[in-house]
C-alpha positions in Angstrom: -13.5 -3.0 14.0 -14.3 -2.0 10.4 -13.0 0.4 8.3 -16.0 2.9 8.7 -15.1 2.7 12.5 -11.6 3.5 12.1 -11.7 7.3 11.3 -11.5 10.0 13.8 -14.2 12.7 14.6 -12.6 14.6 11.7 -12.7 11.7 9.2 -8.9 11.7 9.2 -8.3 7.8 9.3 -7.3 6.3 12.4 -3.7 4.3 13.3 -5.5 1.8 14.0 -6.9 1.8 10.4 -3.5 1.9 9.2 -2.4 -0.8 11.0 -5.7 -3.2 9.6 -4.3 -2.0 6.2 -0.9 -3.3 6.9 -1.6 -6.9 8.2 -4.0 -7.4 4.8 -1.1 -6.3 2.4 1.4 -8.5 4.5 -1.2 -11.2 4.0 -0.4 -10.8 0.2 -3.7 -11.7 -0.3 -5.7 -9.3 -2.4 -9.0 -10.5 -1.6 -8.2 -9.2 2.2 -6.5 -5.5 0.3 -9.3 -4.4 -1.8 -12.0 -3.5 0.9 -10.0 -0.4 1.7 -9.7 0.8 -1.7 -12.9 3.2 -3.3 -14.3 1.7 -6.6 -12.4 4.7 -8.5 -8.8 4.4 -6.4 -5.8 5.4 -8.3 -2.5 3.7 -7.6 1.2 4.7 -8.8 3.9 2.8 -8.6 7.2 2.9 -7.7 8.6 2.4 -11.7 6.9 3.0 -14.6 7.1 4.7 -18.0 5.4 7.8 -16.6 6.9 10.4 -14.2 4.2 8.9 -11.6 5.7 5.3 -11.9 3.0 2.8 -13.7 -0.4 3.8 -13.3 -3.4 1.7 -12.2 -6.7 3.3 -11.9 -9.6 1.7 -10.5 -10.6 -1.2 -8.3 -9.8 -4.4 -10.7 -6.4 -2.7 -12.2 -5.5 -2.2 -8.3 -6.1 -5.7 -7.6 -4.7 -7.2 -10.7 -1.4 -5.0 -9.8 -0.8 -6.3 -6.4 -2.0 -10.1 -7.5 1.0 -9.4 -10.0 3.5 -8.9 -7.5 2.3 -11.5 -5.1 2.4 -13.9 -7.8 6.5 -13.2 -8.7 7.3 -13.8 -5.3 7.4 -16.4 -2.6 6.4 -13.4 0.0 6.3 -9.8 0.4 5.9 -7.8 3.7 6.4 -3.9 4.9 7.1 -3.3 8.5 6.5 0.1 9.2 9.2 2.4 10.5 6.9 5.6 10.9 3.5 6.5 10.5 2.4 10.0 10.1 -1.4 11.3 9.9 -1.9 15.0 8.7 -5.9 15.2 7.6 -7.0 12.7 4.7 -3.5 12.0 4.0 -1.1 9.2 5.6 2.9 9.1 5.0 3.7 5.2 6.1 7.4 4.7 5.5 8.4 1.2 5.6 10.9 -1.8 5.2 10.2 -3.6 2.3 11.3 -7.7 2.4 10.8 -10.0 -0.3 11.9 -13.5 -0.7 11.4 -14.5 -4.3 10.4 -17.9 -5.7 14.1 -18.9 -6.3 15.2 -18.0 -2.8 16.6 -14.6 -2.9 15.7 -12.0 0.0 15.6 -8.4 -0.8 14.9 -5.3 1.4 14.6 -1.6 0.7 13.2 1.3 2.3 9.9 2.6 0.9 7.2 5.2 1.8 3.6 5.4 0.5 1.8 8.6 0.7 -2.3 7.4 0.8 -5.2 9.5 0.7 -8.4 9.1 1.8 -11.8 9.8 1.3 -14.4 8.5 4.6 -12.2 5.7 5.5 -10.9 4.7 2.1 -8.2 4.6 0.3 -8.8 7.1 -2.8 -5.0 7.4 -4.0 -1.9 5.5 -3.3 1.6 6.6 -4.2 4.7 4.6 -3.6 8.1 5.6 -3.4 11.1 3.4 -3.0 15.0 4.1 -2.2 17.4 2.8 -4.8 19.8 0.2 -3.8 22.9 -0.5 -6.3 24.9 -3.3 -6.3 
């Protein structure tokens, strides 16, 4: 199914469009990411020097982002834990787990809150829980 196919008759976007999004970021492969993304998305970050995190604006910031994270790791994937639609907006929380190059595994809870515009993703936010040693 494409994207286009995977709104509703309100153009909220569909679970099942959600759930293509999620196998292409736990693909880490940014070639299969970016067709959900508008030309002028906006992605923020988890950290960053702003209050938003780190801000990337734009389909080949997006990209080089995310090919920036895949890159310091060996692999990256979110399992989702809940998935709530409410219009052109989509709360996914998640379980985040890394392993990086040197072995290590990580895992944290996250939540993105995604908006959309006909089927695409127009703005991404990312939020993470803070895990101290």
């Amino acid at each position: 199914m494409s994207q286009q196919a995977a709104v509703v008759a309100d153009n909220s976007p569909s679970l099942d469009l959600i759930n293509q999004i999620n196998d292409a970021f736990n693909s880490n492969d940014v070639s299969a990411i970016m067709p959900f993304f508008t030309d002028d998305a906006c992605f923020n970050t988890t950290r960053g020097p702003g209050v938003e995190g780190s801000t990337y604006q734009g389909k080949k910031a997006i990209a080089e982002a995310f090919q920036a994270l895949f890159d310091s790791v060996e692999t990256v994937r979110w399992e989702p834990t809940d998935v709530r639609i409410a219009g052109d907006k989509v709360y996914c929380e998640y379980m985040r787990k890394a392993r990086s190059k040197d072995g290590d595994e990580t895992e944290w809870m996250t939540i993105d809150v995604i908006s959309f515009r006909d089927g695409l993703i127009t703005q991404k936010n990312s939020y993470t829980k803070v895990r101290n040693a």
